[in-house]
Biotite code that builds the C-alpha atoms (Angstrom):
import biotite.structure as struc

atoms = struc.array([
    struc.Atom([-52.312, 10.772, -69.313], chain_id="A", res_id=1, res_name="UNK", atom_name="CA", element="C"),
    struc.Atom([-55.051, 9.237, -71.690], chain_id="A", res_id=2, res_name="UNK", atom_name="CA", element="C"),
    struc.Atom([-53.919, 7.091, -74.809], chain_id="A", res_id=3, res_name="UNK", atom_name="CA", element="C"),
    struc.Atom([-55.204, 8.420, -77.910], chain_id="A", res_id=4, res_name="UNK", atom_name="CA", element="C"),
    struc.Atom([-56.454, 5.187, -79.745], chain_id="A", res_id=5, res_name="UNK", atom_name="CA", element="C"),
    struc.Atom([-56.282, 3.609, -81.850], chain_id="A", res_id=6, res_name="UNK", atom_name="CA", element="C"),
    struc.Atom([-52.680, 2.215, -81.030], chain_id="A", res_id=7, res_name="UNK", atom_name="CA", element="C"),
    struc.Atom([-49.785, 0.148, -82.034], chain_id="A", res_id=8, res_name="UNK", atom_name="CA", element="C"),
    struc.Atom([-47.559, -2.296, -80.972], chain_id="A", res_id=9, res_name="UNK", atom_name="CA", element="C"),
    struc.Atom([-43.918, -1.491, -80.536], chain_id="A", res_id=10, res_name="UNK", atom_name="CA", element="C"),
    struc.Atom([-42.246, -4.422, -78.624], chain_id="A", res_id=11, res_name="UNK", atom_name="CA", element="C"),
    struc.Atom([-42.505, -6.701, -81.931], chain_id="A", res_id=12, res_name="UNK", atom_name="CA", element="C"),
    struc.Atom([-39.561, -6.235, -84.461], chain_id="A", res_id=13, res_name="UNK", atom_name="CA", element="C"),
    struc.Atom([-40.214, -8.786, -86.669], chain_id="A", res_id=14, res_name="UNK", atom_name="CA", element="C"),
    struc.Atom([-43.394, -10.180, -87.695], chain_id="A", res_id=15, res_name="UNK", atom_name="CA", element="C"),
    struc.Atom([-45.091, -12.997, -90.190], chain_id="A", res_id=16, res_name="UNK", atom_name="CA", element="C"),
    struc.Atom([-48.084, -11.220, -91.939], chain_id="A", res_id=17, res_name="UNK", atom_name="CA", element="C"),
    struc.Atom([-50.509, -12.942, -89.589], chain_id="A", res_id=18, res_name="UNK", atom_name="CA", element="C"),
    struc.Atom([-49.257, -10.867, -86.761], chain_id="A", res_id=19, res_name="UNK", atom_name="CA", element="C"),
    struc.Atom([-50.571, -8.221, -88.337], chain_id="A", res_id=20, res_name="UNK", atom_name="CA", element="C"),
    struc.Atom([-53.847, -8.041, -86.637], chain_id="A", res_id=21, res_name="UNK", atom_name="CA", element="C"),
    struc.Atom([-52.173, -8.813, -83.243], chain_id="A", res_id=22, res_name="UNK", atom_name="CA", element="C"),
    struc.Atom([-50.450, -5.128, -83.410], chain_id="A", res_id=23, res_name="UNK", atom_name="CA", element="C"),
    struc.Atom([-53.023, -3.174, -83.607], chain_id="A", res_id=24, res_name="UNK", atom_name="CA", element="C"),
    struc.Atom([-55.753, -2.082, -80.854], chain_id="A", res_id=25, res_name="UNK", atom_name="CA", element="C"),
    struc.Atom([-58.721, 0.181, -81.503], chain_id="A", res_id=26, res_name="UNK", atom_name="CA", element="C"),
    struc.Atom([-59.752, 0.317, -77.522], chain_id="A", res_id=27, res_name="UNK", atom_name="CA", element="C"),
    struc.Atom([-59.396, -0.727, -73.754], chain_id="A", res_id=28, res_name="UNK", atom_name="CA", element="C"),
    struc.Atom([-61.977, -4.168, -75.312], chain_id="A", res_id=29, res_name="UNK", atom_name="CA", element="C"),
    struc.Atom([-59.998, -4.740, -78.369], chain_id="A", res_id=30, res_name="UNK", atom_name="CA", element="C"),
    struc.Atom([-58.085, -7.781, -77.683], chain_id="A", res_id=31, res_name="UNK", atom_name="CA", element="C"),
    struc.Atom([-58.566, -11.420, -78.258], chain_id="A", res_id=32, res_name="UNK", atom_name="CA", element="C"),
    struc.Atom([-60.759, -13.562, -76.398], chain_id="A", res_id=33, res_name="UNK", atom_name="CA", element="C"),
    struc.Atom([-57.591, -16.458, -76.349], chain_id="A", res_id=34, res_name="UNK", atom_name="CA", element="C"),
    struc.Atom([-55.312, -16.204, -73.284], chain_id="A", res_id=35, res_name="UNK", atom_name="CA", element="C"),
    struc.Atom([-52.646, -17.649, -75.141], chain_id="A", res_id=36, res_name="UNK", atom_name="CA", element="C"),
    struc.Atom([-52.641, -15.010, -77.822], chain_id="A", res_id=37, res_name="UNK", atom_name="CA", element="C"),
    struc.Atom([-53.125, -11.985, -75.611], chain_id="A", res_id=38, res_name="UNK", atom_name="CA", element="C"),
    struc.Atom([-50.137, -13.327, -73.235], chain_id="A", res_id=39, res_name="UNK", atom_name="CA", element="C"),
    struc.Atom([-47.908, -13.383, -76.554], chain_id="A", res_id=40, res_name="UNK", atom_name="CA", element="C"),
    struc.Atom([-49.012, -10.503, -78.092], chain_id="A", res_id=41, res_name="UNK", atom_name="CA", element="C"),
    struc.Atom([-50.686, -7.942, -75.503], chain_id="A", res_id=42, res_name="UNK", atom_name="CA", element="C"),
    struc.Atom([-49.410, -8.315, -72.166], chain_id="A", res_id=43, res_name="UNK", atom_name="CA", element="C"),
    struc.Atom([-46.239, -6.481, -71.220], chain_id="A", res_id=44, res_name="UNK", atom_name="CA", element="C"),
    struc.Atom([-45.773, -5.530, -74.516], chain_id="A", res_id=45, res_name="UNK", atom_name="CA", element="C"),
    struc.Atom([-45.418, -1.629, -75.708], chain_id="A", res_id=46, res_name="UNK", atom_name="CA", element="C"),
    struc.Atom([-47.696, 0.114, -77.757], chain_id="A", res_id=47, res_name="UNK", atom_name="CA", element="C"),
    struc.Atom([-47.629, 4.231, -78.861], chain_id="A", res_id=48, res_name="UNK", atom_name="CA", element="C"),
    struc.Atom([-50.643, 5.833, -79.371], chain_id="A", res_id=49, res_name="UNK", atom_name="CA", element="C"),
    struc.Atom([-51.149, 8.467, -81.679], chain_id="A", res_id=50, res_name="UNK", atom_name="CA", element="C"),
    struc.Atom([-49.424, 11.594, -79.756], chain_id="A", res_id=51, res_name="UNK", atom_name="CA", element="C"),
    struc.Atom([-46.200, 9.517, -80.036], chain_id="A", res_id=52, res_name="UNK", atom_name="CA", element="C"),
    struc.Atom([-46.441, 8.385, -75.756], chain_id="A", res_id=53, res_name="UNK", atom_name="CA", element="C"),
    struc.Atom([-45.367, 4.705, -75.099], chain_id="A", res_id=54, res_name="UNK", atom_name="CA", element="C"),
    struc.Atom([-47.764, 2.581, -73.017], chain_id="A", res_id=55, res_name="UNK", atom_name="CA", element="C"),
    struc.Atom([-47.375, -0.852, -71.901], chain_id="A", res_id=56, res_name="UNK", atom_name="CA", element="C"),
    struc.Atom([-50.222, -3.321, -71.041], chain_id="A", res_id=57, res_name="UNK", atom_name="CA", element="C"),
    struc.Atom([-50.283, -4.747, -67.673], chain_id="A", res_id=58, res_name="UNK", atom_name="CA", element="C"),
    struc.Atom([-53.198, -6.830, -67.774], chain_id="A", res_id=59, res_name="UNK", atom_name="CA", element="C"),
    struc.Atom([-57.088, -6.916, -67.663], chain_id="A", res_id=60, res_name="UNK", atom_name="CA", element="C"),
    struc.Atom([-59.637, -5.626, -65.115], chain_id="A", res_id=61, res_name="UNK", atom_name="CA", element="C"),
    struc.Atom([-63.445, -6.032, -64.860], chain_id="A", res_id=62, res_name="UNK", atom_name="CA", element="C"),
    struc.Atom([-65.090, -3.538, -66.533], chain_id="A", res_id=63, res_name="UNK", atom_name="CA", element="C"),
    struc.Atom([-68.458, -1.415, -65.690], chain_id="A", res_id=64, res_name="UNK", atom_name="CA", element="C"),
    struc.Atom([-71.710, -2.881, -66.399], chain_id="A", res_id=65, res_name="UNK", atom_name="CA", element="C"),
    struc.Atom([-72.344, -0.804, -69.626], chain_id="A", res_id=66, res_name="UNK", atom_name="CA", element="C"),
    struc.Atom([-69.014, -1.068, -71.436], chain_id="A", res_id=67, res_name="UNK", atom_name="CA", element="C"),
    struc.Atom([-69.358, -4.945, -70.939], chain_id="A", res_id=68, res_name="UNK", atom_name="CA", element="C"),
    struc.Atom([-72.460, -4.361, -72.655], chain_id="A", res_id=69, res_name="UNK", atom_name="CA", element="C"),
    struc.Atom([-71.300, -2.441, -75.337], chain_id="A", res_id=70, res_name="UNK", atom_name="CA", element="C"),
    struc.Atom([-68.385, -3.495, -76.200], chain_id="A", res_id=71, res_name="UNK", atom_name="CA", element="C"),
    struc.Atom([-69.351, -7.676, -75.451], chain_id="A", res_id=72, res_name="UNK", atom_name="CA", element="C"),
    struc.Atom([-66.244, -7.790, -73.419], chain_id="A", res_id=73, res_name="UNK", atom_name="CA", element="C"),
    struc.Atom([-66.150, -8.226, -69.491], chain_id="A", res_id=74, res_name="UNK", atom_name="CA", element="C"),
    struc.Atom([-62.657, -7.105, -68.990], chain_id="A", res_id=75, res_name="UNK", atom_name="CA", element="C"),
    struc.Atom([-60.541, -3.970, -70.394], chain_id="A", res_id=76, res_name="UNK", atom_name="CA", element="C"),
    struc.Atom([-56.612, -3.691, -70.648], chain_id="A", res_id=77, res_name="UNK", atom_name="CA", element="C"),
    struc.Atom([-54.898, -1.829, -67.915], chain_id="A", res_id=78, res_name="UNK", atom_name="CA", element="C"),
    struc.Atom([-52.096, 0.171, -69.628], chain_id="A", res_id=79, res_name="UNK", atom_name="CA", element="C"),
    struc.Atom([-49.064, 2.032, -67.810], chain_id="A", res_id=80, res_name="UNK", atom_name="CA", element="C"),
    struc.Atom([-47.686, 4.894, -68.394], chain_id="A", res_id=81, res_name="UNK", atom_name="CA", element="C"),
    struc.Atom([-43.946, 4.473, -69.678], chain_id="A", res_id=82, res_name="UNK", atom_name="CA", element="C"),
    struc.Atom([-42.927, 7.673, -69.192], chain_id="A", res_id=83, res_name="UNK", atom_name="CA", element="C"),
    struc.Atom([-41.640, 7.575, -72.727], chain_id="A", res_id=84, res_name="UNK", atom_name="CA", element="C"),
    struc.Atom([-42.390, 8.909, -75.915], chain_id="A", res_id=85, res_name="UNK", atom_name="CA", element="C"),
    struc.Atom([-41.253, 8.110, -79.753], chain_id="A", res_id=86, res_name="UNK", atom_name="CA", element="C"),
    struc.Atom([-40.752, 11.092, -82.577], chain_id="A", res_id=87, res_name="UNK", atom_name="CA", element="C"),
    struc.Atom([-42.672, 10.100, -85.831], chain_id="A", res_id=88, res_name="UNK", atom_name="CA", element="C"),
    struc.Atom([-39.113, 9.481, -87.917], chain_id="A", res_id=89, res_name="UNK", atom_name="CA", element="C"),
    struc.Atom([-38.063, 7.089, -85.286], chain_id="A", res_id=90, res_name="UNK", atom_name="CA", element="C"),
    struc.Atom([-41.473, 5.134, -85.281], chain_id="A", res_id=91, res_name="UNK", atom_name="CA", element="C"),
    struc.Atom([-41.662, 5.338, -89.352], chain_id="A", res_id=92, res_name="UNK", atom_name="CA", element="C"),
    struc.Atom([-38.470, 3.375, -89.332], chain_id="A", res_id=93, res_name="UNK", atom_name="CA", element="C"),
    struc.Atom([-38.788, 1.040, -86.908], chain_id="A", res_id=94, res_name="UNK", atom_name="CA", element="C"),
    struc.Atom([-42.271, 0.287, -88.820], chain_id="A", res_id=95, res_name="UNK", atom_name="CA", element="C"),
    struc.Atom([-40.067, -0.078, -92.431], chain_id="A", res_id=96, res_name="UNK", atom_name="CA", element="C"),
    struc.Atom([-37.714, -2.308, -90.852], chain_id="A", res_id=97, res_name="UNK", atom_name="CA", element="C"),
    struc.Atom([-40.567, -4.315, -88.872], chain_id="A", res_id=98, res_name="UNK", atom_name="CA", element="C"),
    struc.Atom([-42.406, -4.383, -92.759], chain_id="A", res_id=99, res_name="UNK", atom_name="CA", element="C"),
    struc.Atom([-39.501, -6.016, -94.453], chain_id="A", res_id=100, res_name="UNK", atom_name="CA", element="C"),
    struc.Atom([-39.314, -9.188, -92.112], chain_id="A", res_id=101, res_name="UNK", atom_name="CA", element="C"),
    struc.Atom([-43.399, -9.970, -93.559], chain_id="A", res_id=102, res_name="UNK", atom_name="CA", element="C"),
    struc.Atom([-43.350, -13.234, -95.378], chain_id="A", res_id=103, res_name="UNK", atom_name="CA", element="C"),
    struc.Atom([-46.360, -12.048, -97.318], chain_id="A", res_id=104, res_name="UNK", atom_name="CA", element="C"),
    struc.Atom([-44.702, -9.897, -100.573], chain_id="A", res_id=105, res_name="UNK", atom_name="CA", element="C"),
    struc.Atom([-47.888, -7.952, -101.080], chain_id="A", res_id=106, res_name="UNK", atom_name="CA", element="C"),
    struc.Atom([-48.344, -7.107, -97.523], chain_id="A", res_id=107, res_name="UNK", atom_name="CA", element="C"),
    struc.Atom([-44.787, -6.181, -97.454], chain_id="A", res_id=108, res_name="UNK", atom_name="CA", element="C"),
    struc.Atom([-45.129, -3.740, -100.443], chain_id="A", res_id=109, res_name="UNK", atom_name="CA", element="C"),
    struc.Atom([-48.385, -1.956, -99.572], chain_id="A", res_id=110, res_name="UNK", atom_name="CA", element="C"),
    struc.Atom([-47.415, -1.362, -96.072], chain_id="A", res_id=111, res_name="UNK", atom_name="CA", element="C"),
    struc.Atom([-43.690, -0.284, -96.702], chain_id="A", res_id=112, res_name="UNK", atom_name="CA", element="C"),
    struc.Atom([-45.777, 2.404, -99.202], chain_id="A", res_id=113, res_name="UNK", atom_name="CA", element="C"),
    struc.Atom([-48.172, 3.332, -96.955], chain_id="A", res_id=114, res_name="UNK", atom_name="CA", element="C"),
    struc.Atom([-45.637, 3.781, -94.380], chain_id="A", res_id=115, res_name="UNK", atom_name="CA", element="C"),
    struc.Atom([-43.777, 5.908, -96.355], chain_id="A", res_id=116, res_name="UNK", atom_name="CA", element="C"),
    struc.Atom([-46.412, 8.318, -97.556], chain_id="A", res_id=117, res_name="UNK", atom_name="CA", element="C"),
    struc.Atom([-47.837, 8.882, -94.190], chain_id="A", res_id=118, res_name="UNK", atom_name="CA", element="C"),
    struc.Atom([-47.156, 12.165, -92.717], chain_id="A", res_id=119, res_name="UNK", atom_name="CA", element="C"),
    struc.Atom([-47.408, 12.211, -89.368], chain_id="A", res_id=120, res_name="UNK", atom_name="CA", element="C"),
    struc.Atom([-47.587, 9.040, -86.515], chain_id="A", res_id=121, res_name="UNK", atom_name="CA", element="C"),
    struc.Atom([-51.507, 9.267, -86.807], chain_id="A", res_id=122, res_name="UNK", atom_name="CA", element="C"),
    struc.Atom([-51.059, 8.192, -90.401], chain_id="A", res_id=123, res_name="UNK", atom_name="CA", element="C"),
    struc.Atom([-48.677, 5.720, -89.092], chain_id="A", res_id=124, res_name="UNK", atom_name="CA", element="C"),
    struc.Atom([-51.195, 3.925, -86.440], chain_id="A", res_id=125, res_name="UNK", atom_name="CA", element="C"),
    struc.Atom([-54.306, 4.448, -88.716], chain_id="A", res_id=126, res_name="UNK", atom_name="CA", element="C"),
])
């Protein structure tokens, strides 16, 4: 099964507002270049994508010539198939609850909105 990007991280239930960017991942190149960070944030954590199927990053492999080109990035994640899937309800309030731990009022606000108004898990992911 292919992931439909972008897609989102699931594994983290609480977050500070400068985990915000760590949830998120547009493609197999978007991560950070520091180990540190992608070992807390990335690897063997679980992410949806925008069908509502669970995937869980493994790691990095060496990509093709041309996508390291492209994308400036030697390696793209490996994901794995979970064999799991989340309903858009179920992800909307996991994403509520995960919005009210943000130390960051404003964030807090616009994103419990946001998350409220969307109507459908694409709208969720964005």
């Amino acid at each position: 099964m292919s992931i439909q990007f972008p897609i989102l991280n699931v594994s983290l239930s609480n977050l500070s507002s400068q985990d915000l960017e760590e949830t998120h991942i547009g493609d197999l190149w978007d991560y950070p270049g520091d180990n540190s960070i992608f070992e807390e944030y990335y690897n063997n954590q679980k992410y949806v994508d925008q069908s509502g199927h669970i995937f869980k990053i493994i790691g990095k492999r060496k990509s093709n010539f041309i996508n390291s080109i492209i994308h400036f990035n030697k390696k793209e994640l490996i994901f794995e198939d979970c064999g799991e899937t989340i309903s858009f309800s179920v992800l909307k309030d996991f994403l509520i609850n995960r919005y009210n731990s943000l130390d960051d009022n404003l964030a807090k606000s616009v994103l419990i909105r946001l998350t409220k108004q969307s109507k459908n898990i694409k709208d969720l992911i964005g």
